[in-house]
One Martini backbone bead per residue (centre of mass of N, CA, C, O) as a GRO file, in nm:
protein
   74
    1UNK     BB    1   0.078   0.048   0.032
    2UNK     BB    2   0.119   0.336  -0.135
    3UNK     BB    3   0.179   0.703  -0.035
    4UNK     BB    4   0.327   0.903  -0.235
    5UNK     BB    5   0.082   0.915  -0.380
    6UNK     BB    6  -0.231   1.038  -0.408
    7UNK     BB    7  -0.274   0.770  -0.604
    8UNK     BB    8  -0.343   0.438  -0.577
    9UNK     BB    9  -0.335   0.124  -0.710
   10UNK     BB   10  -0.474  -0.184  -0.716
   11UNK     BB   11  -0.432  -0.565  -0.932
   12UNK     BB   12  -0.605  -0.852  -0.916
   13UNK     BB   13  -0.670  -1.177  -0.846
   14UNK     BB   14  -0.932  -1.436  -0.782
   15UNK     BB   15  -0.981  -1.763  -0.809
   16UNK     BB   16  -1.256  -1.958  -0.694
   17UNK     BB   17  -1.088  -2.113  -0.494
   18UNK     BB   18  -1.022  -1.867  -0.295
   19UNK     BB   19  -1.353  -1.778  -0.285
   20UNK     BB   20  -1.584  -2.020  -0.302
   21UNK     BB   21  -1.711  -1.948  -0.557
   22UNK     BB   22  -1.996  -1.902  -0.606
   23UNK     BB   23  -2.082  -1.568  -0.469
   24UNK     BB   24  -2.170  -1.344  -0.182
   25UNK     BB   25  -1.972  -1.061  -0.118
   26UNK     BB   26  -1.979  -0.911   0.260
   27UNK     BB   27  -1.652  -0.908   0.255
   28UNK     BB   28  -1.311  -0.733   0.370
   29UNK     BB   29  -0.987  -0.747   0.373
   30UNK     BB   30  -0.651  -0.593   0.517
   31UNK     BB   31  -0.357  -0.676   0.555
   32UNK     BB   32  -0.154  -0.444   0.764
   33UNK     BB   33   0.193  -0.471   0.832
   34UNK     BB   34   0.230  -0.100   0.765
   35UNK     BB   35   0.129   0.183   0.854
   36UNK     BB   36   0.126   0.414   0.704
   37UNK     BB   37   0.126   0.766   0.784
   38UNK     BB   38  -0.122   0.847   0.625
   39UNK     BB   39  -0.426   0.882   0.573
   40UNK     BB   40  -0.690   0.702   0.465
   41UNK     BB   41  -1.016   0.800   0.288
   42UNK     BB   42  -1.035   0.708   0.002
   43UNK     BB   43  -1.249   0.399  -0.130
   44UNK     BB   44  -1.202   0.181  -0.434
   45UNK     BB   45  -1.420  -0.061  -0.539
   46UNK     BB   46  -1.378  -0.309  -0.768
   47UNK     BB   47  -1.533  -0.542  -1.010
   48UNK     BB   48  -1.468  -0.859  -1.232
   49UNK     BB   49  -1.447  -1.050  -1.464
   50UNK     BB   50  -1.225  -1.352  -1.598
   51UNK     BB   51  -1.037  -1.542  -1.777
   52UNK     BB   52  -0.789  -1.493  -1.578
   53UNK     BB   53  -0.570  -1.648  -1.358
   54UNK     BB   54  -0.325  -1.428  -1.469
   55UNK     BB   55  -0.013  -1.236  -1.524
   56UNK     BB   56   0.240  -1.243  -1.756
   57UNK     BB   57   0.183  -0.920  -1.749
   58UNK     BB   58   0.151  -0.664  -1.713
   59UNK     BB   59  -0.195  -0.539  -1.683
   60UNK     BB   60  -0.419  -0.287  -1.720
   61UNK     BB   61  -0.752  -0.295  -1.671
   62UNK     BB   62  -1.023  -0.050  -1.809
   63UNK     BB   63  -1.245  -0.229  -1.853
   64UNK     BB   64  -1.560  -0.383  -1.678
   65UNK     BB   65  -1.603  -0.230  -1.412
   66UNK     BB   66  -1.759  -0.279  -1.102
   67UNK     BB   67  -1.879  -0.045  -0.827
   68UNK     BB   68  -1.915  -0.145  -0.479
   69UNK     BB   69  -1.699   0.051  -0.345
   70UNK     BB   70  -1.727   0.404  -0.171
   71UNK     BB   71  -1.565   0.707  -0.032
   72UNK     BB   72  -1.576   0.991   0.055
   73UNK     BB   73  -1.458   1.287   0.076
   74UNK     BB   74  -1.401   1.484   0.378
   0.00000   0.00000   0.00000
């Protein structure tokens, strides 16, 4: 979890086995081993579907997701 620049993006891959196949999504969790120095306080969350196991090679995907959780700047 980078705070250098005022935004920072992470995309993962997370295949039905690690997930427990289809199902509702209820909650999600971030284990922080060191806790960034400024507040995190803008955060969103996007999934989509993928037929992709893994990233053979960097690859930001940027069309077909849809936006599950946002919090406003305050």
């Amino acid at each position: 979890m980078g705070t250098h620049y005022h935004d920072e993006r992470l995309q993962a891959i997370y295949v039905a086995s690690e997930v427990g196949g289809a199902t509702r999504i209820t909650s999600l969790a971030i284990e922080v081993a060191t806790p960034p120095a400024q507040t995190l306080s803008h955060w969103t969350i996007r999934l989509k579907h993928t037929p992709l196991t893994s990233y053979a090679e960097p690859l930001w995907e940027d069309m077909g997701w849809i936006t599950v959780y946002q919090t406003m700047k305050s």
